[in-house]
C-alpha positions as CSV (number, residue, x, y, z in Angstrom):
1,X,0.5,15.0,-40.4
2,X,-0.4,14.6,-36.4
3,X,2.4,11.9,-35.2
4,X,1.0,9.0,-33.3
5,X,1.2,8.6,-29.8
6,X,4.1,6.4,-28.9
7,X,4.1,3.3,-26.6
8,X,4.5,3.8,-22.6
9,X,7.7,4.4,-21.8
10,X,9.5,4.5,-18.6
11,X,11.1,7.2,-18.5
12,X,11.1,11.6,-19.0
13,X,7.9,12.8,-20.6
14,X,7.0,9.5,-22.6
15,X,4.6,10.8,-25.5
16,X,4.3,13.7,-27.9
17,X,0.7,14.8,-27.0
18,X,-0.9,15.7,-23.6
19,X,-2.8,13.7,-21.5
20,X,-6.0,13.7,-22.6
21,X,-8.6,13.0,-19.4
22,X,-12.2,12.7,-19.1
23,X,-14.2,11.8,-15.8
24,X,-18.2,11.2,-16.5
25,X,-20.6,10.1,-13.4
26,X,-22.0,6.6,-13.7
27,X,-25.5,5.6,-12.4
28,X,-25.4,1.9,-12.8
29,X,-23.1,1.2,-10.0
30,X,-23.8,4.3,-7.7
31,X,-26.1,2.4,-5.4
32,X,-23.6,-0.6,-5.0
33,X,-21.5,-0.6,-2.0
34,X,-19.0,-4.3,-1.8
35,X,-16.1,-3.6,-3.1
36,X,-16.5,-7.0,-4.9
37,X,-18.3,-4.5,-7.4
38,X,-15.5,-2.6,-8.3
39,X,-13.4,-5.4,-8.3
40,X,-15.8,-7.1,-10.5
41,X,-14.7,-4.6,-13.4
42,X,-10.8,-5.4,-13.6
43,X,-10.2,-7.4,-16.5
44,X,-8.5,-11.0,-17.1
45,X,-5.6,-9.8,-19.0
46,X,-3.0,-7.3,-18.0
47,X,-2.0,-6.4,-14.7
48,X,-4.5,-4.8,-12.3
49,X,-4.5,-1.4,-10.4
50,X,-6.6,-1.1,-7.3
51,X,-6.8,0.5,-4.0
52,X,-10.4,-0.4,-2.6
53,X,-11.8,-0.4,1.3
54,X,-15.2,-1.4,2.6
55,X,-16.7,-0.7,-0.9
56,X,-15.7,2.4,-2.1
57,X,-11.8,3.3,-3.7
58,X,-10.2,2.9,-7.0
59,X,-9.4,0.2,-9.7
60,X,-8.3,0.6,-12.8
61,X,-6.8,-1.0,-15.9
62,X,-4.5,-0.4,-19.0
63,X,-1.3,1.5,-19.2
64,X,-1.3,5.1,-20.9
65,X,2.2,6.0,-19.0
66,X,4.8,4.1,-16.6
67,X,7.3,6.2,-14.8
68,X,10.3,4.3,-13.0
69,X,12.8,6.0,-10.5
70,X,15.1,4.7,-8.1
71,X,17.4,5.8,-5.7
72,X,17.4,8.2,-2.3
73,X,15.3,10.7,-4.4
74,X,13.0,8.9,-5.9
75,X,10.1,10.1,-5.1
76,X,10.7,13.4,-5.5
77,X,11.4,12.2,-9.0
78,X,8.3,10.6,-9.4
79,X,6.3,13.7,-8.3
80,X,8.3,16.4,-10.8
81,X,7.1,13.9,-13.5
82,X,3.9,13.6,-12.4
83,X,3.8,17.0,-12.5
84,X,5.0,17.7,-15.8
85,X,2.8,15.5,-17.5
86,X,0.0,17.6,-15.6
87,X,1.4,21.3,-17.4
88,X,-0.4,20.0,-20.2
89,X,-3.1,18.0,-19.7
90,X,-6.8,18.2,-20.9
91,X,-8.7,17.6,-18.3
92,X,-12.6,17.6,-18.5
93,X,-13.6,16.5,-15.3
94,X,-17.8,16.3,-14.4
95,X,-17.7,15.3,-10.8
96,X,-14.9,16.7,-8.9
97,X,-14.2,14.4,-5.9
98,X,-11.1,13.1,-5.2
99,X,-9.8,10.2,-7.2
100,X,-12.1,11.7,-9.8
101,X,-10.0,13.6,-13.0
102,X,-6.6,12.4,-13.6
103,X,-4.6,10.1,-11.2
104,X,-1.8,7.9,-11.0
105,X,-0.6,4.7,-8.9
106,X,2.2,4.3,-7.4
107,X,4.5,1.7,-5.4
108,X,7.9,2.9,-3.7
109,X,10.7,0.3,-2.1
110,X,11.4,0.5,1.5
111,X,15.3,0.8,1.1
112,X,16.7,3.8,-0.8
113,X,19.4,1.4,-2.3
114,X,16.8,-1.1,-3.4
115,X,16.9,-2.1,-7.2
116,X,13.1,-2.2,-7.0
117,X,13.1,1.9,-6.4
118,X,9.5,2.9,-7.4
119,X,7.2,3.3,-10.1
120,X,4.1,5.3,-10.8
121,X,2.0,4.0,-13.0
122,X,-1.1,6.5,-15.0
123,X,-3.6,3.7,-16.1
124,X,-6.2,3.9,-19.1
125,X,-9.2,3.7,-17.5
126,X,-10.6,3.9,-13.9
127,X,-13.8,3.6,-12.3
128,X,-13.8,5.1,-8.6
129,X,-16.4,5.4,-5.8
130,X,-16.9,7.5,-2.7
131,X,-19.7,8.2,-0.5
132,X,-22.5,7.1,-3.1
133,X,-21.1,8.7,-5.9
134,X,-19.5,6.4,-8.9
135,X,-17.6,7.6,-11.9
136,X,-15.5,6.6,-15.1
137,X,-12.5,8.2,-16.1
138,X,-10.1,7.6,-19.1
139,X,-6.6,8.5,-19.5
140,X,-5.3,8.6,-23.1
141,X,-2.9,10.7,-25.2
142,X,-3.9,12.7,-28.0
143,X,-5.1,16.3,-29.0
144,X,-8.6,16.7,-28.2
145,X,-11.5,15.2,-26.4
146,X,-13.1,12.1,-27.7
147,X,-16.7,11.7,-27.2
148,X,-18.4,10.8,-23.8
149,X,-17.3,7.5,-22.1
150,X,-19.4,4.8,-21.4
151,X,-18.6,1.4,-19.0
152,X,-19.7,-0.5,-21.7
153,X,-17.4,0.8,-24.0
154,X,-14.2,-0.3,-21.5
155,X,-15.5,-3.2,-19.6
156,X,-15.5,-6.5,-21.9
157,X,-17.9,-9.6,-20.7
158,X,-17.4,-10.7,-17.0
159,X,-14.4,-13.2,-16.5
160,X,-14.2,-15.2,-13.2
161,X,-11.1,-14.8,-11.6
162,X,-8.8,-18.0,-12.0
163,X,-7.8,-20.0,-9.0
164,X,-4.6,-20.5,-8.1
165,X,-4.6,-24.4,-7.2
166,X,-2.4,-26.1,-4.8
167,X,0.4,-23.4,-3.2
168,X,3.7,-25.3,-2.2
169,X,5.5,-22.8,0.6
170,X,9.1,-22.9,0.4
171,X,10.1,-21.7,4.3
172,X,13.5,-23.4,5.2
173,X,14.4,-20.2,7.2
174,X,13.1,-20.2,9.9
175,X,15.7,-20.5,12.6
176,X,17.2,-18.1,10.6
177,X,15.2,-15.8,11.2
178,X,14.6,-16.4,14.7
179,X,18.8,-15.9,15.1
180,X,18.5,-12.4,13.2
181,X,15.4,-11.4,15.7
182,X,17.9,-12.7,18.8
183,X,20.5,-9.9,16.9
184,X,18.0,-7.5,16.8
185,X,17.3,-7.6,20.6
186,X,21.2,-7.8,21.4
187,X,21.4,-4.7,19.8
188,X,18.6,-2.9,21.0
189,X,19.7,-3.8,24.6
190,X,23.0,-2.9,23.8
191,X,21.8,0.7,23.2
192,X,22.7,0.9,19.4
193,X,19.0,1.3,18.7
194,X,15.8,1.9,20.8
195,X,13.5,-0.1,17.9
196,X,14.4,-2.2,14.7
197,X,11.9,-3.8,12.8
198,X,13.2,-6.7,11.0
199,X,11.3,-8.5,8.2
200,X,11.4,-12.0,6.4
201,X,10.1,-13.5,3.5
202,X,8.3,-16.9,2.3
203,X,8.3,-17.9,-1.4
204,X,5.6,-19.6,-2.5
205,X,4.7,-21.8,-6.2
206,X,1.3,-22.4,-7.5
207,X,-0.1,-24.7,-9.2
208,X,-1.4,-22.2,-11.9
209,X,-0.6,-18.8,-12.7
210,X,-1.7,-16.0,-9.8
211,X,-4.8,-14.4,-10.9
212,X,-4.3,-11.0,-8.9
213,X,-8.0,-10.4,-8.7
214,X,-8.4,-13.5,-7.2
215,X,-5.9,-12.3,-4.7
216,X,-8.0,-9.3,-4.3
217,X,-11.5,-10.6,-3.8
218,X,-10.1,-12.6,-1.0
219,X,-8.4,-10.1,0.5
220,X,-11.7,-7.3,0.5
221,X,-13.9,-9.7,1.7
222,X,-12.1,-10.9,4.2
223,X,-9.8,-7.9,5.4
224,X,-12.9,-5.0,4.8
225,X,-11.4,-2.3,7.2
226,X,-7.9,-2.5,5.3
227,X,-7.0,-1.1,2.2
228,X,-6.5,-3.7,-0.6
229,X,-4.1,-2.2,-3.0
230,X,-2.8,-3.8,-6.3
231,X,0.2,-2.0,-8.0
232,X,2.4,-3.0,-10.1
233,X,2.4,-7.0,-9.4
234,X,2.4,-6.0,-5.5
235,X,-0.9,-7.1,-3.9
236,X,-2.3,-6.7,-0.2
237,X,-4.5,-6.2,1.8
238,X,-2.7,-3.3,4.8
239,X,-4.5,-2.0,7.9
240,X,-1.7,0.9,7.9
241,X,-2.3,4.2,6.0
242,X,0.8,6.0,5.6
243,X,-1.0,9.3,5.2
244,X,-4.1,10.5,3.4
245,X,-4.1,14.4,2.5
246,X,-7.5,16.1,1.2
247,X,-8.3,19.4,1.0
248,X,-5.7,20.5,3.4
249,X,-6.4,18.1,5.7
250,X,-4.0,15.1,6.4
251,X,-4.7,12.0,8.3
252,X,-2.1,8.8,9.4
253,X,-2.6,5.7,11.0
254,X,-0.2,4.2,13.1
255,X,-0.2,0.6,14.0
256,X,2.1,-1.0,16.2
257,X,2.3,-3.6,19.0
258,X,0.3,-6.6,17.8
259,X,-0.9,-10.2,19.4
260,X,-2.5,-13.1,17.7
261,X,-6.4,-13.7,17.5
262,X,-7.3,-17.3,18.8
263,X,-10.9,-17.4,17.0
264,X,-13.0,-17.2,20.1
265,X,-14.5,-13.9,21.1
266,X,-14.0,-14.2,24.5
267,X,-10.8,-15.3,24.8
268,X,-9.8,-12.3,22.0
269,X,-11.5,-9.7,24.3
270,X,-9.2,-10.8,27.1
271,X,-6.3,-10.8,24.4
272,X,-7.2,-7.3,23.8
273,X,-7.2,-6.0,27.1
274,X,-3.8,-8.0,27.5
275,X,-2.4,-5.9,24.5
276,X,-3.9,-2.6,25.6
277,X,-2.0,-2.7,29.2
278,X,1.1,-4.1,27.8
279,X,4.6,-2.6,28.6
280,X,6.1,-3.8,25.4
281,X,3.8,-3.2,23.5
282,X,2.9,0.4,24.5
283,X,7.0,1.1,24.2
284,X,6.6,-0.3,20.8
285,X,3.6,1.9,19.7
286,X,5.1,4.9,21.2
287,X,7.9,5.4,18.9
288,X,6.0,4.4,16.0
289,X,3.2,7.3,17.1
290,X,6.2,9.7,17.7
291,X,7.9,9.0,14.9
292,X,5.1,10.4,12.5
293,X,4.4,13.0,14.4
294,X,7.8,14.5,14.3
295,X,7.4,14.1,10.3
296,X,4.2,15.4,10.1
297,X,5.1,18.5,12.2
298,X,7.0,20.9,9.5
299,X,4.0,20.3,7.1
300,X,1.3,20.8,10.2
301,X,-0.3,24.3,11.3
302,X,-1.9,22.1,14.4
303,X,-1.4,18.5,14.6
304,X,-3.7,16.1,17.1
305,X,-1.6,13.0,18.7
306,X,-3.7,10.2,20.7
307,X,-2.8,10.0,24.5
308,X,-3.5,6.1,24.2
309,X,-4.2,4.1,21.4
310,X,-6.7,1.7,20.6
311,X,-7.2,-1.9,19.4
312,X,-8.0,-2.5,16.1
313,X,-9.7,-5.8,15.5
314,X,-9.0,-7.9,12.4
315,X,-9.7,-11.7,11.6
316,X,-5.8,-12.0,12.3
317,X,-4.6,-10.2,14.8
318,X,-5.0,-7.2,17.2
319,X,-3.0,-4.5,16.7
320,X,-2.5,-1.3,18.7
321,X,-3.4,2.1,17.1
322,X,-3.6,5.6,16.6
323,X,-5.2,8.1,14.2
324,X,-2.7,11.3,14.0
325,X,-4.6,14.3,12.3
326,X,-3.4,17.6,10.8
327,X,-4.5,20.9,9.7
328,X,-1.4,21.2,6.4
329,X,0.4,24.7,6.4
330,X,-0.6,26.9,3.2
331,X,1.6,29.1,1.1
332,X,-0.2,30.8,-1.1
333,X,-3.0,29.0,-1.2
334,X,-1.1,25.4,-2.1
335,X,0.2,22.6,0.8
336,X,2.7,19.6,0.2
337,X,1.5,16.9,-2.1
338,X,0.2,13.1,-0.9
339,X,3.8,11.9,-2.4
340,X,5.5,14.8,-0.7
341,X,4.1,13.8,2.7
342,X,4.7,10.1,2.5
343,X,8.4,10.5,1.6
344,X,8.6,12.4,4.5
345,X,6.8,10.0,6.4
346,X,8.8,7.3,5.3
347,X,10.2,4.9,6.9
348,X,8.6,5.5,9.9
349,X,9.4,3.3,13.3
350,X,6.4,1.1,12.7
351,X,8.3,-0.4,10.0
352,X,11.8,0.6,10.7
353,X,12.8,1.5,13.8
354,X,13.9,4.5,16.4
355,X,16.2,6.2,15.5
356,X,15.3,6.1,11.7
357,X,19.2,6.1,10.6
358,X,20.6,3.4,12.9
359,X,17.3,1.5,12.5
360,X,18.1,1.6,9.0
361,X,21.5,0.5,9.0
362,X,20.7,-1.8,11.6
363,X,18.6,-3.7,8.8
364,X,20.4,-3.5,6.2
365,X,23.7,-5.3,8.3
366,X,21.0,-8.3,9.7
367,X,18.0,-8.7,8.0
368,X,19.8,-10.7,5.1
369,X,16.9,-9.5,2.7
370,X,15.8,-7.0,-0.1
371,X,12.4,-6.1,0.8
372,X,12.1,-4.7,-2.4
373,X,8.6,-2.4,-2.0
374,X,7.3,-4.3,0.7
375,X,6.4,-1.9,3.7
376,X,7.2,1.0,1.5
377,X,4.4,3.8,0.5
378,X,2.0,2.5,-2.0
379,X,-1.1,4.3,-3.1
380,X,-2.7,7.1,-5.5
381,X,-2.5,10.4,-5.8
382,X,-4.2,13.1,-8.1
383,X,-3.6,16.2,-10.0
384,X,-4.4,18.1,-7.0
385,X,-1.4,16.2,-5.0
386,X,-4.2,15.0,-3.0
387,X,-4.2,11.2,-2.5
388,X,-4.2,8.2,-0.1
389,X,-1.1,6.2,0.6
390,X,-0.6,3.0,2.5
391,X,2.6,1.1,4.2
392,X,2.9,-2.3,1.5
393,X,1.8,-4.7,4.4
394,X,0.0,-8.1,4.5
395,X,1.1,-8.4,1.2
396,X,3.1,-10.1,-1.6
397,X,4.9,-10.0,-4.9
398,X,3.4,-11.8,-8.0
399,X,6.5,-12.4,-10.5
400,X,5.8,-10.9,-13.8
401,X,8.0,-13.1,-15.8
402,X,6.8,-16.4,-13.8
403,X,2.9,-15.8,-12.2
404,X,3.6,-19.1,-10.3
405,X,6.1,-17.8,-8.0
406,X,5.1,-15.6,-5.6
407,X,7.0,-13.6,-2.2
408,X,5.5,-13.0,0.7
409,X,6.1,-10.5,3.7
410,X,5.8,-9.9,7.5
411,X,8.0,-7.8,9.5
412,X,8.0,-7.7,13.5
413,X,8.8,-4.6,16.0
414,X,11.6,-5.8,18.1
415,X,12.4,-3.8,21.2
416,X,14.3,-4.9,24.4
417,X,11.5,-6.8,25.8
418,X,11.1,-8.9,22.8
419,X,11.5,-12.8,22.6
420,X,12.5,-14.5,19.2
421,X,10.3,-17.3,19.3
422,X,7.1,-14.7,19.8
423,X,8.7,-12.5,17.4
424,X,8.2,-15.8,14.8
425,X,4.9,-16.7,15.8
426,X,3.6,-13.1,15.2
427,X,5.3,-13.0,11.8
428,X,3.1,-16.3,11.3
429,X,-0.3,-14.4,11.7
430,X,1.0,-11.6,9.7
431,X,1.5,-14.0,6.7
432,X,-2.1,-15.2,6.9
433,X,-3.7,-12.5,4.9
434,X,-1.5,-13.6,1.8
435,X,-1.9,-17.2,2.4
436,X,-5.5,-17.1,2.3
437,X,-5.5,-14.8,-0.3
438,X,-3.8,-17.6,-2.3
439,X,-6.3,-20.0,-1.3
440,X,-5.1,-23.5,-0.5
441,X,-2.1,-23.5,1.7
442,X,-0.8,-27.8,0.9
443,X,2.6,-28.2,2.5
444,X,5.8,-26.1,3.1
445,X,9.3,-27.2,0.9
């Protein structure tokens, strides 16, 4: 007698039988191009995987396997697992693009002494799009192939999304946080750092549990050019890709230096121009550019770096920024994984600091907070090692054991130039993503 496939687990090689993967091409959603339509699929109940921008991407739903792994090496960890639940995988894949065959989320904390070290997460089913081409893939455990999958057969009927009702923010810290920006700039002047980045965070209670595709629908319409992502309870919306590899090639982009959008065109064109010819800013960028760069290099045959950056415009803000290309080194045919590339990547000064060690310790002894995987890599990657992974910005935590509470992020690049009360008042236009994601923002505790 075969014995049963167990429940997911969380850690080592979690089941008795392979992964068992099928990918089939749809033709009832090929033509579609919002990313509201992929959204559309996730189901009420559970919790919901997506990475999704300007209508194509990933979401996905269920949980055939759940790795967790902490520490400095935990994503090295995470990929050796991945891995060897890959050795014996059957895999019948009929489209062959990437995100297509079998894939995996994942979401990695900032701090290598966090608790919340990382998690990737293998869902049950997924429905991906790219370039005009849709398809359905299932991840189970098993023997053999089933039979053909349809959408019908995974997708129940169509449940609205659930607002979240009146949101009470609790943000007594304020001047708090304008003190530990003040220590950030004493030291930075002092010459124990060139750059820190220092973070805070705003809790906020609902008036009804957090629907996270709510979350998300607001997020894609609004934030289109930014990859909304939805691992693991952490939901956003971030302009910053940590690095994307396919087929050998590997792209990053860096944002940093940022001002505040005022609504009118005009006066934001003038904003932008501010930006694009400002000292601070421009110091700030440049460490943040060089900083990947420098990681990307070992990995790189031929790397391209920006002489200037530009502006990237979002409802927001306006942030400074830089697309860093690569052409990835080949041994034998094979290059360094998506994972393998973030970690190295990771932290980089647009969310750290220069240099990455002092930066680091720098935070820890200030910033009076566990970020937890907030502006650390978050993303997909594939049995190929090919994959796309963001920086966890403009984005929050959803509690699993209470849905009500929810965290919310925003980080600032402080360099010797920098003023406290700016510092705040950027960290305020950072938060806005999330708080409209929510919906109605009522009062602060």
């Amino acid at each position: 007698m075969s014995q049963q496939p167990t429940a997911p687990a969380t850690t080592g090689i979690p089941v008795p039988h392979p992964l068992v993967v099928r990918t089939v091409a749809l033709d009832d959603l090929a033509g579609r191009r919002a990313a509201s339509d992929l959204l559309d699929l996730l189901p009420s109940t559970g919790t919901p995987l997506a990475w999704v921008r300007r209508g194509d991407g990933l979401v996905a739903w269920g949980e055939t396997l759940r790795v967790q792994v902490t520490g400095p090496d935990r994503f090295a960890e995470a990929e050796r697992a991945w891995q060897e639940l890959l050795t014996h995988a059957i895999v019948r894949d009929e489209v062959q693009v990437p995100g297509s065959g079998p894939i995996a989320f994942g979401s990695f904390a900032f701090d290598d002494e966090s608790p919340a070290g990382g998690v990737v997460v293998v869902p049950t089913v997924v429905v991906g799009r790219r370039g005009g081409r849709t398809w359905l893939t299932t991840i189970t455990t098993g023997a053999r192939l089933g039979r053909v999958p349809r959408l019908s057969d995974v997708t129940g009927p169509r449940v609205a999304p659930t607002d979240p009702g009146t949101v009470v923010y609790e943000d007594a810290d304020r001047d708090d946080w304008r003190d530990v920006v003040a220590r950030g700039i004493a030291a930075v002047r002092a010459g124990e750092v060139e750059k820190v980045v220092l973070a805070r965070d705003v809790h906020a209670r609902t008036e009804h549990p957090v629907d996270a595709r709510w979350a998300l629908e607001r997020l894609a319409d609004e934030y289109e050019s930014c990859w909304t992502f939805s691992v693991d309870g952490l939901v956003g919306a971030t302009p910053e890709l940590l690095v994307r590899s396919e087929k050998g090639l590997v792209t990053s982009r860096v944002l940093a230096g940022t001002i505040r959008r005022t609504g009118d065109d005009n006066a934001d064109l003038a904003r932008a121009a501010i930006l694009a010819h400002s000292s601070k800013d421009l110091e700030e960028h440049e460490y943040a550019v060089q900083s990947v760069a420098d990681a990307l290099g070992p990995f790189c045959s031929s790397t391209n770096v920006p002489d200037v950056p530009f502006v990237l415009h979002l409802p927001n803000v306006l942030h400074l920024a830089s697309d860093v290309t690569g052409v990835l080194s080949s041994t034998d045919g094979t290059h360094p994984s998506s994972l393998a590339l973030a970690a190295a990547l990771h932290p980089t000064a647009a969310v750290c600091g220069t240099p990455t060690v002092a930066a680091r310790e720098l935070i820890r002894s200030i910033e009076g907070i566990d970020r937890a995987r907030y502006a650390g890599p978050v993303g997909w990657f594939g049995a190929d090692g090919d994959g796309e992974w963001g920086i966890a910005l403009r984005s929050a935590h959803i509690d699993a054991d209470d849905p009500r509470r929810v965290r919310l992020f925003a980080g600032c690049g402080i360099v010797a130039a920098s003023d406290p009360a700016a510092e705040l008042a950027e960290s305020e236009a950072k938060l806005e993503p999330m708080r409209h994601a929510l919906g109605r923002d009522v009062t602060t505790a």
